[in-house]
C-alpha positions as CSV (number, residue, x, y, z in Angstrom):
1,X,16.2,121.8,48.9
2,X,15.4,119.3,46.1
3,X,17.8,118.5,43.4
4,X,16.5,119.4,39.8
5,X,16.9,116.1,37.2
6,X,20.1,118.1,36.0
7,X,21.8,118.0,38.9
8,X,20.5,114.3,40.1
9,X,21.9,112.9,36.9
10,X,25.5,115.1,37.9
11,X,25.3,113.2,41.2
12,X,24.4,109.9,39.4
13,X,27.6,110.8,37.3
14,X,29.9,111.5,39.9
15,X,29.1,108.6,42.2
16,X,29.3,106.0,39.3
17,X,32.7,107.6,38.7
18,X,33.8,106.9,42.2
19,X,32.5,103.5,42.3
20,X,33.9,102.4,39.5
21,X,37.5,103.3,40.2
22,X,37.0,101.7,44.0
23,X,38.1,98.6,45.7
24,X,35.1,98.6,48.1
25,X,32.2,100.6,49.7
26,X,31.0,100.9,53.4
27,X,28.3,102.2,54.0
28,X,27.2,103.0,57.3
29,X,24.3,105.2,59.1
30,X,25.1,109.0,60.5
31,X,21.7,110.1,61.9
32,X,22.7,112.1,65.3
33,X,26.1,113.3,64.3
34,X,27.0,116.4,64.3
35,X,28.3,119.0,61.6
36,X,31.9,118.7,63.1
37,X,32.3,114.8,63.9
38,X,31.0,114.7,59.9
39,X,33.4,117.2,59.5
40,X,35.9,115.6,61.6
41,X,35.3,112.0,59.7
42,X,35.6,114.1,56.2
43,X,39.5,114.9,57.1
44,X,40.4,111.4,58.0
45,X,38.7,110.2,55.1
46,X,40.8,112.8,52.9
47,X,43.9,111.5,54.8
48,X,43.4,108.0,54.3
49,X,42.4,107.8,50.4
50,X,38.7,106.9,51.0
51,X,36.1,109.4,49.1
52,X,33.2,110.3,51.5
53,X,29.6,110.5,50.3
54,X,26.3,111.3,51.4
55,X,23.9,110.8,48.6
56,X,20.3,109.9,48.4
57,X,19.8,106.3,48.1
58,X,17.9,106.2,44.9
59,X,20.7,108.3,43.6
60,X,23.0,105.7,44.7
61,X,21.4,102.7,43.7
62,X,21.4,104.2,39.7
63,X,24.9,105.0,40.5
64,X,26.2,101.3,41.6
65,X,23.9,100.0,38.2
66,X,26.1,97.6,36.4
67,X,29.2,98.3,38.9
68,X,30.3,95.2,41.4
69,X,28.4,97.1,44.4
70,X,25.2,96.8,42.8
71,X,24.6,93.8,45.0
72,X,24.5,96.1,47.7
73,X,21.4,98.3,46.3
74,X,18.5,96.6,47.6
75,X,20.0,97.1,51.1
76,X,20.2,101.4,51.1
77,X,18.0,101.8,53.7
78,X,18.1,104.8,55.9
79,X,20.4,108.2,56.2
80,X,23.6,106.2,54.5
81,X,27.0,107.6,54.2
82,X,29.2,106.3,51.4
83,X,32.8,105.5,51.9
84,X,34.8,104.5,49.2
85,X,38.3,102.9,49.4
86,X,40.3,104.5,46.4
87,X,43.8,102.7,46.9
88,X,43.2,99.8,49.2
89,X,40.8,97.8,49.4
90,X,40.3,97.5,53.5
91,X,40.6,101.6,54.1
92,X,37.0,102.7,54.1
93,X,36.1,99.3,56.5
94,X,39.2,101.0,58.9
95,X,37.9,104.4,58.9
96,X,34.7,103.3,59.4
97,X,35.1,100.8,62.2
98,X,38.0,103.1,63.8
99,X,35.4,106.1,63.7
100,X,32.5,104.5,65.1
101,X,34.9,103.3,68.0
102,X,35.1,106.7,69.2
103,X,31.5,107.9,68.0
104,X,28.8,105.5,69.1
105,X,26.5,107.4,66.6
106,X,28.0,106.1,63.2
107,X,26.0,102.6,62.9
108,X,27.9,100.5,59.8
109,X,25.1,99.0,58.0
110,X,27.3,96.7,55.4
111,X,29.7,96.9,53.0
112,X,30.2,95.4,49.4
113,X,33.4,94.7,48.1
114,X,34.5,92.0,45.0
115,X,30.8,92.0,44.2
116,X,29.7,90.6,47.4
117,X,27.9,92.5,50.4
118,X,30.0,92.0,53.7
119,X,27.6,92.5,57.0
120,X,28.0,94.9,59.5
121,X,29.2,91.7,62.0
122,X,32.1,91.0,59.7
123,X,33.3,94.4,58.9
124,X,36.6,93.1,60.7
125,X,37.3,91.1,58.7
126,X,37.0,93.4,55.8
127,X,39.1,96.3,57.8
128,X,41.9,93.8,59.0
129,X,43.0,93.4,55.5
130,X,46.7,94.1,55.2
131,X,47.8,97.2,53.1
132,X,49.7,96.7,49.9
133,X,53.0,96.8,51.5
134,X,51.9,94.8,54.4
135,X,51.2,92.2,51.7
136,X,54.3,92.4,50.2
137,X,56.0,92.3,53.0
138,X,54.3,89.0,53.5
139,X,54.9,87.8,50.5
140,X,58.6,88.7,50.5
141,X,58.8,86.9,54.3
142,X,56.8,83.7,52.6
143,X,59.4,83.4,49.8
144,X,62.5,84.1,51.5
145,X,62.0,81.8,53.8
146,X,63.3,79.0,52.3
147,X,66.0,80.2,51.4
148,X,67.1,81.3,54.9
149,X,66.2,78.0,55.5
150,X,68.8,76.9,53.6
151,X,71.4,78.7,54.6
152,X,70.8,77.8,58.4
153,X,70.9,73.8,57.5
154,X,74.4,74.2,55.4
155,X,76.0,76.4,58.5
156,X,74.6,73.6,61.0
157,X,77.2,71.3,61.0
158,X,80.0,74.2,61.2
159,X,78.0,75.7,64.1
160,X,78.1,72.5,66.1
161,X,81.7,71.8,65.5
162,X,82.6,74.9,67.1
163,X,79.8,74.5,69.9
164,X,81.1,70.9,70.4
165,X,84.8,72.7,70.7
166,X,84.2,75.2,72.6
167,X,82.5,72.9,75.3
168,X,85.2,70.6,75.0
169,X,87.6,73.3,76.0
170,X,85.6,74.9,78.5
171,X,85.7,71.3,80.2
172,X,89.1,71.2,79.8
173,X,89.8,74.8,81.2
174,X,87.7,73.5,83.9
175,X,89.6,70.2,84.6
Protein backbone atom coordinates (compact mmCIF):
# COMPACT_ATOMS: atom_id res chain seq x y z
CA UNK A 1 0.00 0.00 0.00
CA UNK A 2 1.59 3.44 -0.92
CA UNK A 3 2.26 5.99 1.65
CA UNK A 4 0.35 9.32 1.20
CA UNK A 5 2.95 12.64 1.29
CA UNK A 6 1.57 12.92 4.95
CA UNK A 7 2.75 10.07 6.09
CA UNK A 8 6.19 9.95 3.89
CA UNK A 9 7.13 13.18 5.44
CA UNK A 10 6.14 11.32 9.26
CA UNK A 11 8.59 8.67 8.17
CA UNK A 12 11.13 11.34 6.85
CA UNK A 13 10.59 12.83 10.43
CA UNK A 14 11.01 9.90 12.40
CA UNK A 15 14.12 8.54 10.69
CA UNK A 16 15.92 11.93 10.82
CA UNK A 17 15.09 11.74 14.47
CA UNK A 18 16.84 8.43 14.91
CA UNK A 19 19.74 9.32 12.87
CA UNK A 20 20.52 12.21 14.45
CA UNK A 21 20.67 10.95 18.01
CA UNK A 22 22.90 7.74 16.63
CA UNK A 23 26.49 6.75 16.76
CA UNK A 24 26.26 4.70 13.56
CA UNK A 25 24.03 2.92 10.92
CA UNK A 26 24.36 -0.58 9.25
CA UNK A 27 22.59 -1.22 6.76
CA UNK A 28 22.22 -4.52 5.42
CA UNK A 29 19.86 -6.51 2.81
CA UNK A 30 16.75 -8.89 4.11
CA UNK A 31 15.19 -10.15 0.84
CA UNK A 32 14.29 -13.99 1.74
CA UNK A 33 13.82 -13.66 5.42
CA UNK A 34 11.10 -14.50 6.98
CA UNK A 35 8.31 -12.69 9.22
CA UNK A 36 9.83 -14.40 12.33
CA UNK A 37 13.81 -14.24 11.76
CA UNK A 38 12.65 -10.25 11.14
CA UNK A 39 10.76 -10.76 14.03
CA UNK A 40 13.43 -12.63 15.82
CA UNK A 41 16.21 -9.80 14.79
CA UNK A 42 13.56 -7.04 15.97
CA UNK A 43 13.87 -8.44 19.83
CA UNK A 44 17.62 -8.57 19.80
CA UNK A 45 17.68 -5.30 18.36
CA UNK A 46 15.33 -4.04 21.27
CA UNK A 47 17.72 -5.85 23.73
CA UNK A 48 20.74 -4.39 22.53
CA UNK A 49 19.80 -0.51 22.13
CA UNK A 50 19.98 -0.46 18.28
CA UNK A 51 16.58 0.97 16.60
CA UNK A 52 15.55 -1.27 13.59
CA UNK A 53 14.24 0.16 10.36
CA UNK A 54 12.94 -0.80 7.12
CA UNK A 55 12.15 2.26 5.13
CA UNK A 56 12.14 3.04 1.52
CA UNK A 57 15.37 4.27 0.29
CA UNK A 58 14.25 7.56 -1.03
CA UNK A 59 12.65 8.04 2.35
CA UNK A 60 15.95 7.42 3.87
CA UNK A 61 18.19 9.31 1.85
CA UNK A 62 15.92 12.71 2.75
CA UNK A 63 16.13 11.43 6.11
CA UNK A 64 20.17 11.14 6.50
CA UNK A 65 20.11 14.94 4.45
CA UNK A 66 22.46 17.09 6.38
CA UNK A 67 23.18 14.24 9.16
CA UNK A 68 26.85 12.46 9.23
CA UNK A 69 25.34 9.33 7.32
CA UNK A 70 24.49 11.18 4.39
CA UNK A 71 27.61 9.93 2.89
CA UNK A 72 26.05 6.75 2.79
CA UNK A 73 22.89 7.86 0.44
CA UNK A 74 24.13 7.30 -2.86
CA UNK A 75 24.72 3.63 -1.84
CA UNK A 76 20.76 2.57 -0.78
CA UNK A 77 20.40 0.17 -3.18
CA UNK A 78 18.03 -2.65 -2.83
CA UNK A 79 15.52 -4.09 0.08
CA UNK A 80 17.74 -2.23 3.04
CA UNK A 81 17.15 -2.68 6.61
CA UNK A 82 18.32 0.17 8.88
CA UNK A 83 20.00 -0.44 12.16
CA UNK A 84 20.90 2.20 14.26
CA UNK A 85 23.31 2.11 17.33
CA UNK A 86 21.59 4.33 20.00
CA UNK A 87 24.27 3.99 22.89
CA UNK A 88 27.33 2.58 21.38
CA UNK A 89 28.71 3.08 18.60
CA UNK A 90 29.82 -0.75 17.50
CA UNK A 91 26.06 -2.39 18.58
CA UNK A 92 24.24 -2.30 15.24
CA UNK A 93 27.68 -3.64 13.38
CA UNK A 94 27.41 -6.67 16.31
CA UNK A 95 23.90 -7.40 15.78
CA UNK A 96 24.23 -7.28 12.44
CA UNK A 97 27.30 -9.49 11.87
CA UNK A 98 26.17 -11.85 14.85
CA UNK A 99 22.72 -12.21 13.00
CA UNK A 100 23.80 -12.94 9.61
CA UNK A 101 26.16 -15.66 11.24
CA UNK A 102 23.25 -17.68 11.95
CA UNK A 103 21.06 -16.45 8.95
CA UNK A 104 22.88 -16.61 5.65
CA UNK A 105 20.00 -14.44 4.23
CA UNK A 106 20.87 -11.06 5.93
CA UNK A 107 23.62 -9.65 3.35
CA UNK A 108 25.32 -6.31 5.22
CA UNK A 109 25.72 -3.94 2.42
CA UNK A 110 27.81 -1.06 4.45
CA UNK A 111 27.67 0.95 7.21
CA UNK A 112 28.46 4.77 7.91
CA UNK A 113 29.55 5.86 11.09
CA UNK A 114 31.71 9.40 12.06
CA UNK A 115 30.68 10.50 8.55
CA UNK A 116 32.45 7.92 6.71
CA UNK A 117 30.89 4.72 4.96
CA UNK A 118 32.54 1.47 6.37
CA UNK A 119 32.24 -1.63 3.67
CA UNK A 120 30.63 -4.65 4.13
CA UNK A 121 34.42 -6.37 4.31
CA UNK A 122 35.28 -4.29 7.25
CA UNK A 123 32.20 -4.46 9.23
CA UNK A 124 34.57 -6.19 11.86
CA UNK A 125 36.25 -3.88 12.42
CA UNK A 126 33.38 -1.65 13.09
CA UNK A 127 31.56 -4.47 15.45
CA UNK A 128 34.80 -5.24 17.39
CA UNK A 129 34.73 -1.90 18.96
CA UNK A 130 34.85 -2.15 22.70
CA UNK A 131 31.81 -1.04 24.71
CA UNK A 132 31.96 2.02 26.90
CA UNK A 133 33.05 0.14 29.95
CA UNK A 134 35.30 -2.06 27.95
CA UNK A 135 36.98 1.22 27.21
CA UNK A 136 37.23 2.35 30.44
CA UNK A 137 38.29 -0.49 31.64
CA UNK A 138 41.12 -0.02 29.18
CA UNK A 139 41.83 3.11 30.03
CA UNK A 140 41.79 2.54 33.72
CA UNK A 141 44.39 -0.73 33.01
CA UNK A 142 46.52 1.98 30.68
CA UNK A 143 46.80 4.51 33.51
CA UNK A 144 47.35 2.36 36.44
CA UNK A 145 49.91 0.73 35.07
CA UNK A 146 52.53 2.78 36.03
CA UNK A 147 51.78 3.04 38.97
CA UNK A 148 51.84 -0.69 39.80
CA UNK A 149 54.86 -0.38 38.13
CA UNK A 150 56.06 1.47 40.66
CA UNK A 151 55.28 -0.16 43.43
CA UNK A 152 56.79 -3.57 42.06
CA UNK A 153 60.39 -1.74 41.50
CA UNK A 154 60.43 -0.10 45.21
CA UNK A 155 59.33 -3.79 46.78
CA UNK A 156 62.22 -5.42 44.51
CA UNK A 157 65.03 -5.09 46.49
CA UNK A 158 62.97 -6.28 49.73
CA UNK A 159 61.76 -9.17 47.70
CA UNK A 160 65.27 -10.32 46.88
CA UNK A 161 66.61 -9.91 50.22
CA UNK A 162 64.23 -12.38 51.55
CA UNK A 163 64.56 -14.65 48.32
CA UNK A 164 68.38 -14.42 48.73
CA UNK A 165 67.69 -15.49 52.64
CA UNK A 166 65.63 -17.89 52.34
CA UNK A 167 67.90 -19.70 49.74
CA UNK A 168 70.67 -19.12 51.98
CA UNK A 169 68.88 -20.98 54.72
CA UNK A 170 67.51 -23.65 52.70
CA UNK A 171 71.24 -24.34 51.79
CA UNK A 172 72.15 -24.25 55.14
CA UNK A 173 69.15 -26.59 56.34
CA UNK A 174 70.51 -28.70 53.65
CA UNK A 175 74.23 -28.72 54.66
Amino acid sequence: MALSLQGKKTVVAEVTEIAQNAHSVVAAEYRGLSVSELTDLRVKARQSGVSVRVVRNTLARRAFKDTEFECMCERLIGPLILGFSQDEPSSAARLMRDFSKHNDKLVIKLAAFGGQVVESADINVLANLPTREEALAQLLAVLMAPANQLVKTIAEPNNKLVRTLAAVRDQREAA
